[in-house]
N, C-alpha and C positions, 0 to 999 in steps of 0.2 A: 504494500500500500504506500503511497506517494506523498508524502510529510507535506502536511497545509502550512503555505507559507501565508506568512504574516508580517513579520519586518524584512526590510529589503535595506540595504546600504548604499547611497548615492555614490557613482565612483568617481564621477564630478565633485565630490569634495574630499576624494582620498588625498594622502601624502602621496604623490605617484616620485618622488625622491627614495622615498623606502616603504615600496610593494610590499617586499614580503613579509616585512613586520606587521605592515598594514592587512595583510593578509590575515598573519597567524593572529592577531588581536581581533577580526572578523569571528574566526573560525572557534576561538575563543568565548565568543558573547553569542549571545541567543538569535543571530541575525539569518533569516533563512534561504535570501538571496541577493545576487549584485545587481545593483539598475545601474546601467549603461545609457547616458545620454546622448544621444546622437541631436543636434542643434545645425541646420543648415544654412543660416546666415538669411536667409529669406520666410522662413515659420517663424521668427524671429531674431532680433537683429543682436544674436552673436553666433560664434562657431567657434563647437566645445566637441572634442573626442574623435575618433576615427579607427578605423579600422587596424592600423598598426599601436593602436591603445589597447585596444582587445585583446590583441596577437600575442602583445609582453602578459598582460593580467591573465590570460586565462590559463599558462604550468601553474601558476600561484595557487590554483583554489581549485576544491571541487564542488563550492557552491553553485549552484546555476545562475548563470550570467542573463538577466533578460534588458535586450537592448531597447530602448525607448526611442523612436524616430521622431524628434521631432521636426517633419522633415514634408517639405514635399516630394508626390513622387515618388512614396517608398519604394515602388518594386523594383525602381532602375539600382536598388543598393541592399536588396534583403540577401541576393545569393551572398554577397561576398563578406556581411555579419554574420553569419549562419557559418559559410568557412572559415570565419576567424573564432569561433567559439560561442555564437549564443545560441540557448538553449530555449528563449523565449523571446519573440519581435512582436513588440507592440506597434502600434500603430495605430495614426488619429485619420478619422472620419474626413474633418478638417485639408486633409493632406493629399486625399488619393478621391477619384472620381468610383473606384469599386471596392468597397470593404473587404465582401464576399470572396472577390476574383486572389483580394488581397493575401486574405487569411487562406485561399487555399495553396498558393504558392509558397508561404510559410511552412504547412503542414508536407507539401512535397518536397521541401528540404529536409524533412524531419525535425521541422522545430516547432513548437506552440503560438499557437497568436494570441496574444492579446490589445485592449484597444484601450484609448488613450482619450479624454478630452479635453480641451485648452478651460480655463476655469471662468470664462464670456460665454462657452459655449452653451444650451440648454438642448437635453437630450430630444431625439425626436422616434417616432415610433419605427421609422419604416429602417432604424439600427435596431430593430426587437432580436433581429435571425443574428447579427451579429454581437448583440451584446450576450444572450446565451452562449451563443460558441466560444467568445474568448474567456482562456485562461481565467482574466480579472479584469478591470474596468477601471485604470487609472483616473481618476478626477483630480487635473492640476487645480492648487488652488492659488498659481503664484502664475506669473510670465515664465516659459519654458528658458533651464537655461542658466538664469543669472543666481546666486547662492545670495542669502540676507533679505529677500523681497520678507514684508509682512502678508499675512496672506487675505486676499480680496472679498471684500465684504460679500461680494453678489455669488463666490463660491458657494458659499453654506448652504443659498438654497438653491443653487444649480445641483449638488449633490445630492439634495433630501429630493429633487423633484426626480434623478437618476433611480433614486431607491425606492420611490415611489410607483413611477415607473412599472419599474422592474418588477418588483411586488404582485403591483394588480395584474401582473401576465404570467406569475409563477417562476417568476427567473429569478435563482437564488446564484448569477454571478457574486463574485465577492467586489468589490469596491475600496480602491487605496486611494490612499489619502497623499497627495506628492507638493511639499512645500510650505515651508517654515513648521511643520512637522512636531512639537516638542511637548514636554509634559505640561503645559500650561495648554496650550491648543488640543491636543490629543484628545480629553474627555469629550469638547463639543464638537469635533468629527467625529467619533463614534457615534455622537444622541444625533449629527446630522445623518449618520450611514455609510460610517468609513469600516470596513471590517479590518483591513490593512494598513500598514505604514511603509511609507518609507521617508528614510531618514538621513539630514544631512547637516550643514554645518548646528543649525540650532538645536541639532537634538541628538543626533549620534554619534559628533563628531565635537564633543565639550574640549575645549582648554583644561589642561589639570583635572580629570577624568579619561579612564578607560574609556574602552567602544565597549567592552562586557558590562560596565557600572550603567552606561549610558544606557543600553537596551532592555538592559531591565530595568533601569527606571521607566521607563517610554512606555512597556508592557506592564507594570505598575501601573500606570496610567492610564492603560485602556484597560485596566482589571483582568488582566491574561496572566499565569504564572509561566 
């Protein structure tokens, strides 16, 4: 049986100077996967990560890598994440003209879809076939991309309307929460419909704190042992 992930480590905020410490201190704490930014300078105005990023991280770990496109276009760049080590390619609605087409080309590489949406965005029905099928349902609640944003009012109830949603059609996808992330926020994305975290400078990645102290305060926080 396939361990329910629930925190995820931004690799966008790792020490990429010292991997494999950053690693073993991963592997260490309660953290159940790597989120992989992919930022294309056009989804948003920076460009963060690449494929020879992946390439060095993935001997380090055997946690599963799932890359996050924020990206137009993903299909012109899913083969060659998938040959660099991800085990899971999200992707946003946002980004690509066919979800479906999307997520099946994922699955023919052998890797999982999951989908992704910007935190402006508000769900709509006609992703119902695709938000069951993926993996998880990333809801940014920050701008893709940049570390330190606070997170946007109008998330909370873009999210609650995701889980709403989802709910009244019987899709019990799971729902992460991506962006300023930390034990002060965490409780009220949960009561919004966050089942997941993922975590990054404000909450997994403390000054004078471990990344294992960090995680389990986080999951303290969402009342998870």
């Amino acid at each position: 049986m396939e361990k329910k992930l629930i925190l995820g480590g931004s690799a966008s905020c790792f020490d990429l100077f010292n991997l494999e410490r950053q690693f073993k201190e991963m592997e260490q704490a309660p953290v159940d996967f790597i989120h992989f930014d992919i930022v294309d300078g056009r989804f948003n105005q920076c460009i963060i990560l690449g494929t020879p990023t992946l390439q060095a991280m993935r001997p380090h770990t055997e946690l599963p890598i799932e890359v996050h496109m924020a990206v137009y276009e993903p299909e012109l760049y899913i083969k060659q994440f998938v040959d660099a080590g991800a085990d899971i390619i999200t992707i946003h609605p946002e980004g690509t003209k066919d979800v479906m087409a999307a997520f099946d080309l994922i699955r023919s590489l052998g890797a999982k879809p999951a989908l992704a949406f910007r935190s402006e965005t508000a769900p709509t029905e006609d992703l119902l076939p695709a938000m069951e099928q993926a993996e998880y349902i990333i809801k940014l609640t920050v701008n893709p991309g940049f570390s330190g944003q606070q997170i946007q009012p109008a998330a909370f109830e873009k999210m609650k309307a995701l889980r709403d949603m989802m709910d009244a059609h019987g899709i019990g996808t799971p729902i992460a929460a991506d962006g300023n992330v930390n034990v002060k926020t965490i409780p009220t994305l949960v009561e919004y419909g966050a089942d997941m975290l993922i975590g990054g400078t404000s909450g997994l990645f403390l000054k004078g704190k471990t990344v294992k102290e960090c995680a389990e305060a986080m999951l303290a926080a969402m009342k998870i042992d």
